[in-house]
C-alpha positions in Angstrom: 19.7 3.4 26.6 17.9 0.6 28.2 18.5 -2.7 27.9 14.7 -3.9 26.7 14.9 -6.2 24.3 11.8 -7.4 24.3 10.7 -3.6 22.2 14.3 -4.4 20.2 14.1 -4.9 16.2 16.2 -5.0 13.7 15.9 -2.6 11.0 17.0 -3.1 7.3 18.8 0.0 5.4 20.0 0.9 2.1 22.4 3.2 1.1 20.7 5.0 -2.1 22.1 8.0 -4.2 20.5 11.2 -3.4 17.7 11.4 -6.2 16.4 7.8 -4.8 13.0 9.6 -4.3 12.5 11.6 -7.1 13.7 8.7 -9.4 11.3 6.8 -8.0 8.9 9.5 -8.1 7.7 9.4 -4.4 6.7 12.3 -2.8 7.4 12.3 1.0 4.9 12.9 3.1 6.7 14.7 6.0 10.3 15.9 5.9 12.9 15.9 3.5 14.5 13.8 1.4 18.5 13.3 0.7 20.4 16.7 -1.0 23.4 16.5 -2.8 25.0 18.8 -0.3 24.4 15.1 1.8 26.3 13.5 -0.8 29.1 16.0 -0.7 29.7 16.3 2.8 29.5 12.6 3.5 26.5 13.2 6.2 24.9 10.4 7.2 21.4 11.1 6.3 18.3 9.0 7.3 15.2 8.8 5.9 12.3 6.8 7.6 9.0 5.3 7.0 6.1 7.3 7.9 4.6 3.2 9.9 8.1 3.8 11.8 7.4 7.3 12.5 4.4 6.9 13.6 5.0 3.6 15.6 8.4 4.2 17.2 7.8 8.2 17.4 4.3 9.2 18.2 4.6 11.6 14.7 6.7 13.3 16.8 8.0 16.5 14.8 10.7 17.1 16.7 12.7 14.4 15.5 12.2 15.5 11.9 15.7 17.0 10.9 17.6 15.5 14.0 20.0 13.1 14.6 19.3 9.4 15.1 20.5 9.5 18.3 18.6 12.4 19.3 16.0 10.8 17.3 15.8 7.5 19.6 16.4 10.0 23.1 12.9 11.2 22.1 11.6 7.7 21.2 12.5 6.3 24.4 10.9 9.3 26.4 8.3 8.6 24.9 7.9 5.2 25.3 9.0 5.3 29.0 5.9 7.8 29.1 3.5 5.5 27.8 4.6 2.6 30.1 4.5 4.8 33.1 0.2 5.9 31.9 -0.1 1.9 31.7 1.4 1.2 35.1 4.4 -0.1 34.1 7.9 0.9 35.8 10.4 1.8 33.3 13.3 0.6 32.5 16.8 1.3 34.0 20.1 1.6 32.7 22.8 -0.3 34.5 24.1 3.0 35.9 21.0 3.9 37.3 20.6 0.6 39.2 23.7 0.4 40.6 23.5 4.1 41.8 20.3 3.2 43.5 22.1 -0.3 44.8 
C-alpha cells in the first residue's frame, strides 16, 4: 500500500450480532448481510455503506464477498487509475522507489 495520507480516513466499526439488519429491519441494497455460520466460525465479516462503496470502490462488484484486503487491492487500482486519467503520477511504495533508486 501507498503511503498517501492525504486520501487516508479513519473509519468507525461496530461489532453487532448477526441479525443486526434484520432487527433493525434494513434491507441491504447490494450484498449480504452477517450469517450465523459468521458467528460460528469466528469470520471476520464486513459489512459497508453503499456512500463508501460507491466513493472508495467505484460500485465495484468485485469486491462484494471479498476480503478487505482484497477489497482495498481493488480500491487502490482503482484510484491509481483515476489519478493516472487526471494526469497525476501515482503513488509508490517505498520498495518501488528504492528499486528504481
Amino acid at each position: 500500500m501507498s503511503d498517501d495520507t492525504q486520501n487516508s480516513r479513519q473509519i468507525q466499526t461496530e461489532e453487532v450480532s448477526d441479525n443486526w439488519f434484520t432487527m433493525l429491519g434494513v434491507p441491504l441494497a447490494v450484498g449480504r448481510g452477517f450469517l450465523p455460520e459468521d458467528t460460528e466460525s469466528g469470520a471476520l465479516v464486513t459489512v459497508i455503506g453503499f456512500r463508501m462503496w460507491e466513493r472508495d470502490f467505484a460500485r465495484d462488484p468485485a469486491v462484494l464477498g471479498e476480503s478487505i484486503h482484497k477489497a482495498l487491492e481493488v480500491a487502490e487500482e482503482w484510484m491509481a487509475r483515476e489519478k493516472e486519467a487526471e494526469g497525476e503520477q501515482p503513488a509508490q511504495d517505498e520498495g518501488e522507489a528504492e528499486d528504481e533508486a
